[in-house]
DSSP file (Angstrom, degrees, kcal/mol; ACC not computed):
  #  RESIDUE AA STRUCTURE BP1 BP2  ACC     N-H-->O    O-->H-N    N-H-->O    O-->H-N    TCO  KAPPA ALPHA  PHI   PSI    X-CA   Y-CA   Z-CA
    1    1 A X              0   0    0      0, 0.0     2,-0.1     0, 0.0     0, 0.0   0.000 360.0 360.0 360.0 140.0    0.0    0.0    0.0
    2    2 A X        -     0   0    0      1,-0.1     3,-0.5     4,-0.0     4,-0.4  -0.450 360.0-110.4 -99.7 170.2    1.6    3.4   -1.2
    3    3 A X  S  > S+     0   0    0      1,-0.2     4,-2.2     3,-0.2    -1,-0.1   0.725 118.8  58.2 -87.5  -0.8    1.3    6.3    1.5
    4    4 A X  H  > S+     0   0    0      2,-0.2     4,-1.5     1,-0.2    -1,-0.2   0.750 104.1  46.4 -71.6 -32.5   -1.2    8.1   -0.5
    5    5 A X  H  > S+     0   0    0     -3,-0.5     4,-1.2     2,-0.2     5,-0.2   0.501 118.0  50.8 -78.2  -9.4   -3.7    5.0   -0.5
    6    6 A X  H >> S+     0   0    0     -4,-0.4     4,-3.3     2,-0.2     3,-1.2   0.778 105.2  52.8 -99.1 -78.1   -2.6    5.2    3.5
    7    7 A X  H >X S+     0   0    0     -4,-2.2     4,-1.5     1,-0.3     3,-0.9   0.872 110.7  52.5 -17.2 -82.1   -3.4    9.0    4.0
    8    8 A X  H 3X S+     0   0    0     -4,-1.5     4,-0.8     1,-0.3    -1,-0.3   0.518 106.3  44.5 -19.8 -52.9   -6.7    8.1    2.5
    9    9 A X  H <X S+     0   0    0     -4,-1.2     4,-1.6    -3,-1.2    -1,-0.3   0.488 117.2  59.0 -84.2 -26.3   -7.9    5.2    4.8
   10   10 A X  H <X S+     0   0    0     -4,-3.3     4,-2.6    -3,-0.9    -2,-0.2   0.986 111.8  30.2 -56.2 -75.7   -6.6    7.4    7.3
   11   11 A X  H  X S+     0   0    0     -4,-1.5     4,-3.4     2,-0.2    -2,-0.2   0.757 113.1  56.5   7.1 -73.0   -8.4   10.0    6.8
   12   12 A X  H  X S+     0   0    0     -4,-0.8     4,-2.5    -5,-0.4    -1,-0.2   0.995 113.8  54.1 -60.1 -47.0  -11.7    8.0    5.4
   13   13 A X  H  X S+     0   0    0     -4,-1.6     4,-0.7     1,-0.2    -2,-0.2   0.877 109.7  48.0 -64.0 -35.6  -11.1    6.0    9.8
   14   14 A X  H >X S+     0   0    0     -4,-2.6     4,-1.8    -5,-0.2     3,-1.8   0.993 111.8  54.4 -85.1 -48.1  -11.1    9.8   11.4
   15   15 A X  H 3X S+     0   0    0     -4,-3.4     4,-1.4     1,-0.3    -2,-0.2   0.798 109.5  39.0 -17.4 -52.5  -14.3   10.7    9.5
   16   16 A X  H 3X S+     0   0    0     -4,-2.5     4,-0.7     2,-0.2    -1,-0.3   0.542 110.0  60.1-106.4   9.4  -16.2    8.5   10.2
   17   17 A X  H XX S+     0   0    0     -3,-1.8     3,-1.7    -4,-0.7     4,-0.7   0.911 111.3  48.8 -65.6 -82.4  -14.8    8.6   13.9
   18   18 A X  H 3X S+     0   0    0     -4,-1.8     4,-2.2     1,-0.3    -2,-0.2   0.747 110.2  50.3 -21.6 -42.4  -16.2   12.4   13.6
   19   19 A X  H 3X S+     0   0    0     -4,-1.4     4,-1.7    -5,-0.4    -1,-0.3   0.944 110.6  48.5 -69.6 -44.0  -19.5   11.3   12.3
   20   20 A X  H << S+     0   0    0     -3,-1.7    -2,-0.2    -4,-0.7    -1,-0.2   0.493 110.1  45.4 -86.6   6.4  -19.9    9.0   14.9
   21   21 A X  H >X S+     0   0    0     -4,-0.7     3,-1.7     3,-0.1     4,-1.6   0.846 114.9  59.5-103.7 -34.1  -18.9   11.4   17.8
   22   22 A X  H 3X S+     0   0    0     -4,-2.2     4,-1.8     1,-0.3    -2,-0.2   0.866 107.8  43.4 -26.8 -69.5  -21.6   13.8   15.6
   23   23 A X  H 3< S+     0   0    0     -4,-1.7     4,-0.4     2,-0.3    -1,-0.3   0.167 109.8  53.8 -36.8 -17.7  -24.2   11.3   16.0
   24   24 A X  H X> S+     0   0    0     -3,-1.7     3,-3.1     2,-0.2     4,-2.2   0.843 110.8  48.4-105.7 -83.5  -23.6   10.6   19.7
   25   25 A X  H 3X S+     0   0    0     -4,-1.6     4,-0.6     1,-0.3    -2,-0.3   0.714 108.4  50.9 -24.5 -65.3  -23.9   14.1   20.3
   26   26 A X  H >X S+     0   0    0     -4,-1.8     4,-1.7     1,-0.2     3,-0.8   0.837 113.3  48.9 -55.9 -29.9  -27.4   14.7   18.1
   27   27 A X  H <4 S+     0   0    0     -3,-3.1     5,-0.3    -4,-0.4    -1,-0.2   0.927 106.3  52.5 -85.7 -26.3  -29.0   11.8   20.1
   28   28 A X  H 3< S+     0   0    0     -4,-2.2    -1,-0.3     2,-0.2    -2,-0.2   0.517 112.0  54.3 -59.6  -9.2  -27.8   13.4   23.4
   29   29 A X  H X< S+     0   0    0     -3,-0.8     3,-1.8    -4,-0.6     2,-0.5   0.961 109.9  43.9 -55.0-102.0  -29.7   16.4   21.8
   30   30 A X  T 3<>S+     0   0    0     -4,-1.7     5,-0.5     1,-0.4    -2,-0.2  -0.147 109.1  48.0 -63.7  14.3  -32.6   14.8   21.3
   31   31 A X  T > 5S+     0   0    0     -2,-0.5     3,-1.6     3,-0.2    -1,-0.4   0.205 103.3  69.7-116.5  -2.0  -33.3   12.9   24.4
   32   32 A X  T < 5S+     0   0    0     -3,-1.8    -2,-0.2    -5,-0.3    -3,-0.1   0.518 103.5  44.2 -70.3   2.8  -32.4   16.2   26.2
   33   33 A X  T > 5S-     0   0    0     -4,-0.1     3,-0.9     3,-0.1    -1,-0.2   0.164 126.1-104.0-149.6  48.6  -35.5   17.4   24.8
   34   34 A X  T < 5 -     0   0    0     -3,-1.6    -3,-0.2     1,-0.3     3,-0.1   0.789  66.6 -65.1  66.5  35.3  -37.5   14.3   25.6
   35   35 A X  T 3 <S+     0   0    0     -5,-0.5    -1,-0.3     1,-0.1    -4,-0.1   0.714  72.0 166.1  50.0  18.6  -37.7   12.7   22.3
   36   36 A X    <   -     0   0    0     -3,-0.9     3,-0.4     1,-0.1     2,-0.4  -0.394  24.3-154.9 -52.5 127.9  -39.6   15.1   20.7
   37   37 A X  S    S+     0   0    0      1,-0.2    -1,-0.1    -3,-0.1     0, 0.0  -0.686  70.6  73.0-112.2-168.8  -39.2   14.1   17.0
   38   38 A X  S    S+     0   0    0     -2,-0.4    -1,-0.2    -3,-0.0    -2,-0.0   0.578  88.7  63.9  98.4  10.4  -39.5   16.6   14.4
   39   39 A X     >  +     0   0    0     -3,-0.4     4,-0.9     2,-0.1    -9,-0.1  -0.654  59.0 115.4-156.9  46.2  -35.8   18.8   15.1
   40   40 A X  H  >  +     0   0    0      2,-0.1     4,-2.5     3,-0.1   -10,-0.1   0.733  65.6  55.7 -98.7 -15.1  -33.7   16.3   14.4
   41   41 A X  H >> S+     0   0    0      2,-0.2     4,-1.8     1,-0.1     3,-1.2   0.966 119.1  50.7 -71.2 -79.4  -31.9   18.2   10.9
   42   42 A X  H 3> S+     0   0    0      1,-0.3     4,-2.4     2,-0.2     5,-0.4   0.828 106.2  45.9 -50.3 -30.4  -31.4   20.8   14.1
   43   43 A X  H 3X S+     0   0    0     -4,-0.9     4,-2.0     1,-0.2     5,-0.3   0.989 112.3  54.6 -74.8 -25.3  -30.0   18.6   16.6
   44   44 A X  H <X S+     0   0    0     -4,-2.5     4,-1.6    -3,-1.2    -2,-0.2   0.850 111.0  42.7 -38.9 -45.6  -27.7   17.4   13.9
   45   45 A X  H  X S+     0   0    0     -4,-1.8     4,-2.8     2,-0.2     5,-0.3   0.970 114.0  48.5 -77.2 -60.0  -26.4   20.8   12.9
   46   46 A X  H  X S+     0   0    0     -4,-2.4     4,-1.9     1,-0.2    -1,-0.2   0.889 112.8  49.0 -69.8 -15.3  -25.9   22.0   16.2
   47   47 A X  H  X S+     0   0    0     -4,-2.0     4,-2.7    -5,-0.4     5,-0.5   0.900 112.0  47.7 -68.1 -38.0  -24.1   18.7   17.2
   48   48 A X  H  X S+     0   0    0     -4,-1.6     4,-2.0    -5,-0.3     5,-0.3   0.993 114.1  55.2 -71.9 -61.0  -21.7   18.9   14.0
   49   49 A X  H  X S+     0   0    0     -4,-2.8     4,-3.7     1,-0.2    -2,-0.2   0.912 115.7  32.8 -40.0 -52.1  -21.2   22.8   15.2
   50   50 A X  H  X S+     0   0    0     -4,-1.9     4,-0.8    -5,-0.3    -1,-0.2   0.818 113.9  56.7 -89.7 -11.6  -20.1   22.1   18.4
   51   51 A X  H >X S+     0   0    0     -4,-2.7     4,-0.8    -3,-0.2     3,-0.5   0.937 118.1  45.2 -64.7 -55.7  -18.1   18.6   17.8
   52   52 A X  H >< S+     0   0    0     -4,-2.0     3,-1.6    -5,-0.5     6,-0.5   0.779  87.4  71.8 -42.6 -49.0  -16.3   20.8   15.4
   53   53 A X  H 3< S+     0   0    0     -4,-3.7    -1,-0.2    -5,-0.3    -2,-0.2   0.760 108.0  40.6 -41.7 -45.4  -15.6   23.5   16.8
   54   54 A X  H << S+     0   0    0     -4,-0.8     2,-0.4    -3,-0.5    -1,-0.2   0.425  93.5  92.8 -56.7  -8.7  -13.0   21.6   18.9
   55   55 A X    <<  -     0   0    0     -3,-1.6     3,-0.2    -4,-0.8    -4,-0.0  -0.696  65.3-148.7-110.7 160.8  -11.6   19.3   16.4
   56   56 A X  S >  S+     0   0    0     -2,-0.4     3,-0.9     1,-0.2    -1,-0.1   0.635 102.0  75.3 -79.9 -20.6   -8.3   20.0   14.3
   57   57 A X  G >>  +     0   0    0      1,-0.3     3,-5.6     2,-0.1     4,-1.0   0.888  63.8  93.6 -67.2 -21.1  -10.7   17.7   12.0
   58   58 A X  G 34 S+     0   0    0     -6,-0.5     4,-0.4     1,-0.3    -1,-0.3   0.600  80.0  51.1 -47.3 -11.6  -13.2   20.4   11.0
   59   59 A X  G <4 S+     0   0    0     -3,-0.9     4,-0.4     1,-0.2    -1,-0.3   0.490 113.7  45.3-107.4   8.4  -11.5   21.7    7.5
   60   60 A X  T <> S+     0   0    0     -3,-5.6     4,-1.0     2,-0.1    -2,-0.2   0.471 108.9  51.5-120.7  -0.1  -11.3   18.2    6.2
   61   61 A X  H  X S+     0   0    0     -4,-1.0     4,-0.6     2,-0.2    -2,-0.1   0.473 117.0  47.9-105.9  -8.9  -15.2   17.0    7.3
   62   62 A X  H >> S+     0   0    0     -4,-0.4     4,-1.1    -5,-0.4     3,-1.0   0.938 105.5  54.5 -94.5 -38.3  -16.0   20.4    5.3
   63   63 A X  H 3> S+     0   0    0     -4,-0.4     4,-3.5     1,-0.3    -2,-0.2   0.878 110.3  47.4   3.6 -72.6  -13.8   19.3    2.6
   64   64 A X  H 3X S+     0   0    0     -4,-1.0     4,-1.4     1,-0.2    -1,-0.3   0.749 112.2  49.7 -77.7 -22.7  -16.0   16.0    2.4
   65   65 A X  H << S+     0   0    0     -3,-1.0    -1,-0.2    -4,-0.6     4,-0.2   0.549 109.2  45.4-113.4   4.4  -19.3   17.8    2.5
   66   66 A X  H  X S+     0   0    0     -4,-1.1     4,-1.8     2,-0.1    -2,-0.2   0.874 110.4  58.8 -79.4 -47.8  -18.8   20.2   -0.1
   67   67 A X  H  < S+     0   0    0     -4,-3.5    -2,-0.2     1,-0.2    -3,-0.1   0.840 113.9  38.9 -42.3 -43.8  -17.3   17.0   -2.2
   68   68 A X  T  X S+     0   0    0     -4,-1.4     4,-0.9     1,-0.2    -1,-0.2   0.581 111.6  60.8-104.5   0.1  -20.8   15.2   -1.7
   69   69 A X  T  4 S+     0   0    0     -4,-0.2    -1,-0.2    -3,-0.2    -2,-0.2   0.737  99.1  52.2 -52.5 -44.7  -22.7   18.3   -2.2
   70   70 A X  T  < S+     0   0    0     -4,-1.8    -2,-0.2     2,-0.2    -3,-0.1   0.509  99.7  59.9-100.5  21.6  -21.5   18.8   -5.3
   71   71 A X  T  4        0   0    0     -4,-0.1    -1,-0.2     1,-0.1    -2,-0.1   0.887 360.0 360.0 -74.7 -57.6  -22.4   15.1   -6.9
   72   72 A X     <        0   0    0     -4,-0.9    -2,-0.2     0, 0.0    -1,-0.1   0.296 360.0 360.0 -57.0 360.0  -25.8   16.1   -6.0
């Protein structure tokens, strides 16, 4: 494996590390406000704000969602 192919699967392993600390966060969201469903696109966003704001990752998980924005 060449170290670009390595970068890569690095990379793709902290993402979806990031996603999943995203995710933790939005359901900790939502059962702080009793399972109400219908706010869940907002607990998402504010959980991606504020897991971001602390991570070094935040300019490469905007990276990836510009990338899959612009497939669509």
């Amino acid at each position: 494996m060449d170290s670009i192919t390595r970068t890569r699967e690095r990379q793709k392993l902290m993402l979806g590390l990031l996603e999943r600390k995203i995710r933790l966060r939005a359901r900790q969201l939502y059962n702080e406000r009793g399972q109400a469903n219908g706010r869940e696109l907002e607990d998402w966003v504010r959980a991606e704000s504020e897991v971001l704001q602390s991570s070094i990752l935040a300019p490469l998980w905007n990276k990836r969602q510009e990338r899959e924005l612009e497939e669509v």
